[in-house]
C-alpha positions in Angstrom: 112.9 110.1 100.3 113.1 108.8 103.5 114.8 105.4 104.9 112.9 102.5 106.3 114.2 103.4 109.6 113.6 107.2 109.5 110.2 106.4 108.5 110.3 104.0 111.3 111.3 106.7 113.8 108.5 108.7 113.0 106.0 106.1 114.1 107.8 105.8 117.3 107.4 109.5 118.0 103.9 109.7 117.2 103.0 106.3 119.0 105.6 105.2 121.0 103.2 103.6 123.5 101.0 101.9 121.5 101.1 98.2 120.7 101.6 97.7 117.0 102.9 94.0 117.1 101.4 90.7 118.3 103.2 87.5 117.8 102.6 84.3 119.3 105.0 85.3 122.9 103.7 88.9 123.5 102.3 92.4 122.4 104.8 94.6 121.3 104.7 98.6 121.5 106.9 101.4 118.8 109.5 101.9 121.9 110.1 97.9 122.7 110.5 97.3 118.9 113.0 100.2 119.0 114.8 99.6 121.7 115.1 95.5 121.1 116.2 96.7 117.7 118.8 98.7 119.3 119.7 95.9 121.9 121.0 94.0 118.7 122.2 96.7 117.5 124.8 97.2 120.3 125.2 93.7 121.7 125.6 91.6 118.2 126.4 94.1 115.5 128.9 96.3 118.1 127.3 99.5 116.9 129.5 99.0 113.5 129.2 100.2 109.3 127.4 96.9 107.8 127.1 99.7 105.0 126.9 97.6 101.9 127.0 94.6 103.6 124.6 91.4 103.6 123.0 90.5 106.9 120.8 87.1 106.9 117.6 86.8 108.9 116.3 83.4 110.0 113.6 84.4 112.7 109.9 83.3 113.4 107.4 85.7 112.6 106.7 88.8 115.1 109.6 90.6 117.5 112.8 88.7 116.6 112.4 89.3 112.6 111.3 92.8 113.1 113.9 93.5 115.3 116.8 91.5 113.8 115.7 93.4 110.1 115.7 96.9 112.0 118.7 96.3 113.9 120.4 95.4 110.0 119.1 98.6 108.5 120.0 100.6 111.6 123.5 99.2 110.6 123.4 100.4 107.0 123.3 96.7 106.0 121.4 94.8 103.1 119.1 92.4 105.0 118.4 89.1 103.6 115.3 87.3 105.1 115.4 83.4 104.9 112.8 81.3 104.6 112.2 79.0 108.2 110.9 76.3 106.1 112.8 76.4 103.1 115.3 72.9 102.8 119.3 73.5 103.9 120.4 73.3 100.4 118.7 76.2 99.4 119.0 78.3 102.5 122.9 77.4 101.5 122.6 79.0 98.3 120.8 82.1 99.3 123.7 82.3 101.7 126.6 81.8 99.1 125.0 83.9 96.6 124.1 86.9 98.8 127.4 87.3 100.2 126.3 87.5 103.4 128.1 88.0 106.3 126.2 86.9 109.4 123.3 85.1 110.4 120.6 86.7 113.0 118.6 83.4 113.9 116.0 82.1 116.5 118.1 79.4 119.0 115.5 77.4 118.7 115.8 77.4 114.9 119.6 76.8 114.8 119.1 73.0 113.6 117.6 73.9 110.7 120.3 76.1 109.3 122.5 74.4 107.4 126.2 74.1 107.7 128.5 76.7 106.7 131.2 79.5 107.8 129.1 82.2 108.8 128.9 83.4 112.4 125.5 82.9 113.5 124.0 85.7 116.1 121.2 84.6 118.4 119.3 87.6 119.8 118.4 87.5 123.6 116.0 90.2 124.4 116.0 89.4 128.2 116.2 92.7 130.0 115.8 95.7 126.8 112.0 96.7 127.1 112.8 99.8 129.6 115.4 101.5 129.0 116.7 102.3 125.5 120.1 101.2 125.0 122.4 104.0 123.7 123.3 103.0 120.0 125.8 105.4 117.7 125.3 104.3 114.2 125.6 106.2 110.6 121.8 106.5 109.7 121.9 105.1 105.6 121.3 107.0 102.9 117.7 106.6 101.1 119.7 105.1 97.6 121.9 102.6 99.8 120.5 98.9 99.3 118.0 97.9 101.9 116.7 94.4 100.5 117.7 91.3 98.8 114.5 88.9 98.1 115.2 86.3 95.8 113.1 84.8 93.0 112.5 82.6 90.2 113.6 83.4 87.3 113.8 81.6 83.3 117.3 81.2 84.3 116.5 78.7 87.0 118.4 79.3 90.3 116.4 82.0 92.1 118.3 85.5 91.5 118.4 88.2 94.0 116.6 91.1 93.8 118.1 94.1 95.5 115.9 96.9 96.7 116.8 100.3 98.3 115.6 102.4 101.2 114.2 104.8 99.0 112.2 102.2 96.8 110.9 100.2 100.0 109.6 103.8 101.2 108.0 104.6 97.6 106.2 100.7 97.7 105.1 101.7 101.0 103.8 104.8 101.0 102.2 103.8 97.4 100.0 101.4 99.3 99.6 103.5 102.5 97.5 105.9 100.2 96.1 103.9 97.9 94.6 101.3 100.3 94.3 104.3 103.0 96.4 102.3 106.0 95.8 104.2 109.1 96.8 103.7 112.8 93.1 102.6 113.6 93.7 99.4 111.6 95.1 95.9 112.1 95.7 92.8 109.9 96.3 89.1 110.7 99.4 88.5 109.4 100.3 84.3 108.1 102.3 85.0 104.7 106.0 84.0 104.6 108.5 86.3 105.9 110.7 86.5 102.7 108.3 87.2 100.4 107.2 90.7 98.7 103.2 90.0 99.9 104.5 89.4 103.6 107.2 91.8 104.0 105.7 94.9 101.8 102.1 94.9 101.6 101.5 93.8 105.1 104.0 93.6 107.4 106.3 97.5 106.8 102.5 99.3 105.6 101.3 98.2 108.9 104.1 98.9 111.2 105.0 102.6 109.1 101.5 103.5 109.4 101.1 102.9 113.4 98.4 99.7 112.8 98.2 96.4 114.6 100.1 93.6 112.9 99.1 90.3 114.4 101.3 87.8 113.3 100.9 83.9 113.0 103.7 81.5 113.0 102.4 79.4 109.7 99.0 80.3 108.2 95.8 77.4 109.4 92.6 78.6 108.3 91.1 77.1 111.7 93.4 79.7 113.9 92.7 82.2 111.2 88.8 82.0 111.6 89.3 81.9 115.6 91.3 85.1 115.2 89.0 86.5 113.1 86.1 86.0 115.3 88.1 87.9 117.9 86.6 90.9 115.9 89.9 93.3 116.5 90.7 92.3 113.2 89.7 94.9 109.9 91.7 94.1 107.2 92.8 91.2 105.3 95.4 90.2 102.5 95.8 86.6 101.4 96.4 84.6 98.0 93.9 83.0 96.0 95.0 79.4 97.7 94.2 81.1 101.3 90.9 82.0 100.6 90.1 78.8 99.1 91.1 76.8 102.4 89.0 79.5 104.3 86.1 79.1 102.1 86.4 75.2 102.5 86.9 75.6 106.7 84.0 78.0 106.7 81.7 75.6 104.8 82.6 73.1 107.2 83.2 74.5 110.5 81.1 78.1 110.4 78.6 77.8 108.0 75.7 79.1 110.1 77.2 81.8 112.4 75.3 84.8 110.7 77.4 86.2 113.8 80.6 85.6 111.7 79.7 87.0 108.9 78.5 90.5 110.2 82.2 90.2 111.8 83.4 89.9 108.2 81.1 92.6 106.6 83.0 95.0 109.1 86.3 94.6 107.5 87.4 97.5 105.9 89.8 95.9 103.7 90.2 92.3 102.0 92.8 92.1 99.5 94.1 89.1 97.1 97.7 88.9 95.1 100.1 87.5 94.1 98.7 85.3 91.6 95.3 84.8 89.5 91.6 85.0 91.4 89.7 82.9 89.4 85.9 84.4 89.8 84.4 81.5 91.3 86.5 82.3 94.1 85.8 86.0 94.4 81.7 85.1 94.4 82.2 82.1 97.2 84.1 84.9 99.1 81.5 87.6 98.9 78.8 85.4 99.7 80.4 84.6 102.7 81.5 88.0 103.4 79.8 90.4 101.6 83.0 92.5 100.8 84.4 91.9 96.9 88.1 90.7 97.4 90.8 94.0 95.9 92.8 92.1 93.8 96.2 93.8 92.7 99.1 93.2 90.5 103.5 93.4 91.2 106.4 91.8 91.5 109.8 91.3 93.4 111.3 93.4 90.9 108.6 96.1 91.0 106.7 96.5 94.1 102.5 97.0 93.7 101.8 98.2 90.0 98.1 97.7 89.6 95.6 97.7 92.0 91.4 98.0 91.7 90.4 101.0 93.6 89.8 101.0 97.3 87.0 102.7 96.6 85.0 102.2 93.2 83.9 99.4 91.2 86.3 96.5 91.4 85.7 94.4 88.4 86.5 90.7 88.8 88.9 89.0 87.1 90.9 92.4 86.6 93.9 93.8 88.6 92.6 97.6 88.4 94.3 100.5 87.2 97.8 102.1 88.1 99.4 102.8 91.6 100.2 106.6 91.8 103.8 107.0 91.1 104.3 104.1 89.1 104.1 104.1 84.9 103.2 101.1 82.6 103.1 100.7 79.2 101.8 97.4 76.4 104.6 96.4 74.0 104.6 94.2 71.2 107.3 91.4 70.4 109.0 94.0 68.8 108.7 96.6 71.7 106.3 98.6 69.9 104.1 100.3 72.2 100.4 98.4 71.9 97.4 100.5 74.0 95.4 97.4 74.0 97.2 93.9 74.1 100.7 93.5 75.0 103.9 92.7 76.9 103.4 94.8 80.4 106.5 97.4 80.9 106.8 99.1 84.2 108.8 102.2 85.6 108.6 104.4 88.9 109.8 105.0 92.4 109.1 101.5 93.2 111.8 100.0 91.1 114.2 97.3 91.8 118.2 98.7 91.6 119.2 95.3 89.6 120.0 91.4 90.4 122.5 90.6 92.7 125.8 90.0 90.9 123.9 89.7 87.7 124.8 92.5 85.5 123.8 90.7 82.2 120.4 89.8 83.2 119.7 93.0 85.1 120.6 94.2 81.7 118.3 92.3 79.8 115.4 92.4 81.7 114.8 96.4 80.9 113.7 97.9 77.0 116.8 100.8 76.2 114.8 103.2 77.0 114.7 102.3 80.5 111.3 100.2 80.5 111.0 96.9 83.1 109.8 93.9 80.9 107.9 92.1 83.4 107.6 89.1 81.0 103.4 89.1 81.7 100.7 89.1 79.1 98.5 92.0 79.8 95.2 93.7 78.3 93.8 97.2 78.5 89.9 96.4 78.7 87.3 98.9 79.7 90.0 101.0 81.5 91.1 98.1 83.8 93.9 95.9 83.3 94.2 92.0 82.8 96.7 89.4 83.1 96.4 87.1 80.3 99.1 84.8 81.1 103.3 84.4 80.9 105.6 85.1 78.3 107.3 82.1 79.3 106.5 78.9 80.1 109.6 77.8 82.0 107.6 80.2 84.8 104.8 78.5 87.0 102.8 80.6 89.5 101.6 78.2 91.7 99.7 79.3 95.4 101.3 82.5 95.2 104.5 82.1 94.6 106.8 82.1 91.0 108.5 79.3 90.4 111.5 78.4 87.7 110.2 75.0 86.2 113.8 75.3 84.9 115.5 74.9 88.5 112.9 71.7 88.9 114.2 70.2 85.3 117.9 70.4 86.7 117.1 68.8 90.3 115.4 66.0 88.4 117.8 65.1 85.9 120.2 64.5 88.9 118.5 61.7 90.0 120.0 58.7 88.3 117.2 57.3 86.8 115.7 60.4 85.1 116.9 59.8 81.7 114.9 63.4 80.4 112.0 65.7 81.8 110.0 68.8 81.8 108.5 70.7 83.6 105.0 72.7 83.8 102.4 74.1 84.9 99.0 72.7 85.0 96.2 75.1 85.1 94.0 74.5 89.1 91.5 76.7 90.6 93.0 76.1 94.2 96.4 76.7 93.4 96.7 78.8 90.0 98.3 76.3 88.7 100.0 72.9 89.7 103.7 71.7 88.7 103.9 68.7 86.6 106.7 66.9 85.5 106.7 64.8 82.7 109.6 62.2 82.9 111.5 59.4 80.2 113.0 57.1 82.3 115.9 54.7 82.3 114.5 51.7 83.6 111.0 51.5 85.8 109.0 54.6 86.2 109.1 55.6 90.0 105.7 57.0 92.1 104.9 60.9 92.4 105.6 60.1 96.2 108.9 58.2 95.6 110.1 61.2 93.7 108.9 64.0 96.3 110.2 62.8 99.2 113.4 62.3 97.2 113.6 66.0 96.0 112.3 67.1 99.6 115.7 67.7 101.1 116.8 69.7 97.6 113.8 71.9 96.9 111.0 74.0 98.5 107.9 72.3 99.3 106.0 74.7 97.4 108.4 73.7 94.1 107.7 69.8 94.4 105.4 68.2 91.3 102.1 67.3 92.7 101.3 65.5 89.3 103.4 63.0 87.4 103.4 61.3 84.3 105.8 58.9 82.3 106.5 59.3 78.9 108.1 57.7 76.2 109.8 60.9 74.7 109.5 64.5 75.7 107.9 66.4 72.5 110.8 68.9 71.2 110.8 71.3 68.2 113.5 70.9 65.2 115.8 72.8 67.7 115.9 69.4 70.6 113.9 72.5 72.7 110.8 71.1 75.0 107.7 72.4 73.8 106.2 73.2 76.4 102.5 73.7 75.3 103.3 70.0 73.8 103.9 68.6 77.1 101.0 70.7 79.0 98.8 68.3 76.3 100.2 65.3 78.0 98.5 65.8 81.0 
């Protein structure tokens, strides 16, 4: 199996001319990717080992983050891509949990970093786009680690999950056949940058497969619509809370350009992950444009599992069949194998090599015989698959993204007049579902805005509640444990 950056190379030989990045400062071709990536190489990393080290990326969208991660794997280093909006407190424990040992950052990001230790790198590409620079490096090996993304977990703080070379190729060559990427596509590119959706599934299958990959700063369905109208454009991947804002700006803003929608019926591709399509979605989307949205299942942990066909019937409110190369199986509560209703147990290429510095739960999360437990409620109907819901409830998918209500509960209960709380998730057509906290207090109840804005500097803004209730008690079983389906009730 190849490495990232051997796959990389390949692209380079076979288009080294052509542009295959666009970000908001320039167009980009294979040899100015390389050699910018090799600029860092030389200049900030001093052509060293980083093999099993962690390397941090804090970069805007387009050159500087694909440069900065190549320059890492080059390196033989685990890159760890930060979130640009995320709050300092939990970019800081990204950074203390990873290990990492250095920061590659935008300058004109630097204030939002938070404080620490680390050296900080800012890459300067002034002068690199001609010549390459020489680099001598030790190319990895396809089983060193490649990628640390982190993510929610029932044990609250996010956990990192640590991928190799070798099972970032298999996730992208899965989806480079399956979903037939070529070098005569390109996608708009507006999903976070540290993220499975952004990083996998459109950002490395469009670079390794010579495509265009236009990339946004932030996604705004008005600049998405103007970009699509450009009509370079072909495919499209998005969550379910994307194409809702896009259905809502095209009912406003494009209703009647019939010239928009022959635009859209010329997509090849439009895809939608990372959490649940409800169906009423799916129809607005094909009425608008005509194409019937491929929705597919994975995780951090497990790359693309599930995906309708690219071509075939694509059944709503299903996630298809299985990915070439991977393996699933149903299992009961007590792991016995189910063919039609069941826990959903993956293995294959695409696997994750474990959780950073977390033996136990690495441990835990796989069946002895090797199976990954994803923790999803899945049935076999009609040959297609279909997510039925979480095992747990202390998980919330909410506008793509899983979230640990348990990391909520424990930022609340800091506050000094949260006296107890839980945390769920409320079932929403826009956003999957919506985070509710239910909260006893000590004295007055305080707003839902009081509470956000207090909670904004310690948390995500896609982990703040957007609903709110006060209670009297939390309901709990004989055991003082929430019941979570209890509190759901309350709202």
């Amino acid at each position: 199996m190849q490495t990232i950056t051997e796959q990389f190379i390949d692209v380079l030989v076979d288009h080294p001319r052509k542009i295959i990045l666009i970000d908001e400062r320039g167009k980009w071709n294979a040899s100015q990717i390389y050699n910018a990536s090799q600029y860092i190489l030389n200049d900030i990393l001093n052509s060293r080992s980083f093999k099993g080290k962690r390397i941090a990326v804090f970069c805007r969208p387009g050159l500087s983050y694909t440069a900065s991660m190549f320059a890492g794997w080059m390196a033989g280093a685990m890159m760890v891509p930060l979130c640009i909006t995320h709050p300092k407190d939990e970019l800081l424990y990204v950074l203390e949990d990873s290990g990492a040992e250095l920061i590659l950052a935008d300058k004109e990001l630097r204030e939002l970093l938070p404080q620490s230790k680390l050296k900080t790198a800012f890459p300067d590409f002034k002068g690199t786009f001609t010549e390459p620079v020489p680099a001598n490096y030790t190319t990895p090996l396809s089983n060193d680690p490649a990628l640390m993304l982190y993510t929610s977990g029932t044990t609250g703080k996010p956990k990192g999950v640590v991928h190799s070379h070798a099972s970032l190729s298999a996730q992208v060559n899965t989806l480079i056949q399956a979903w037939e990427w070529s070098e005569n596509d390109h996608i708009l590119h507006f999903l976070p940058l540290h993220h499975t959706h952004g990083i996998i599934n459109k950002w490395l299958c469009a670079l390794m497969s010579g495509a265009v990959c236009e990339m946004l700063d932030k996604f705004d369905a008005d600049e998405v619509w103007k970009r699509i109208t450009s009509g370079r454009i072909n495919v499209l991947m998005a969550v379910p809370t994307v194409y809702v804002k896009l259905i809502e700006s095209f009912n406003q803003n494009h209703n009647a350009n019939e010239e928009l929608k022959k635009t859209l019926q010329q997509f090849r591709l439009m895809v939608s992950g990372s959490a649940a399509l409800p169906v009423s979605v799916l129809e607005k989307w094909k009425a608008i444009s005509g194409h019937v949205l491929l929705e597919r299942y994975g995780m951090t942990e497990t790359g693309m599992v599930l995906s309708n066909p690219y071509k075939g019937e694509r059944k709503p409110g299903t996630v298809g069949q299985v990915l070439p190369g991977m393996e699933v199986r149903l299992a009961d509560e007590e792991n016995q194998v189910n063919e039609t209703e069941g826990e959903l147990q993956v293995r294959g290429a695409n696997m994750f090599s474990g959780y950073w510095n977390r033996e136990s739960e690495t441990k835990k999360s796989f069946t002895k015989d090797g199976w990954f437990r994803t923790g999803d409620l899945v049935r076999f109907v009609d040959d297609y698959y279909v997510i039925a819901g979480r095992l747990s409830t202390d998980i919330i998918k909410s506008g793509g993204y899983k979230i640990s209500a348990l990391e909520i509960e424990a930022v609340l209960l800091t506050n000094p007049e949260v006296k107890e709380c839980a945390v769920v998730g409320i079932a929403d057509e826009t956003w999957g579902e919506r985070i509710g906290a239910a909260v006893v207090w000590k004295n007055d109840p305080h707003e839902l805005e009081i509470i956000r804005q207090w909670m904004s500097d310690k948390l995500a803004a896609y982990k703040l509640p957007s609903l709110l209730i006060s209670v009297s008690e939390i309901p709990r079983n004989a055991m003082g444990k929430a019941v979570k389906q209890d509190v759901k009730r309350l709202f």
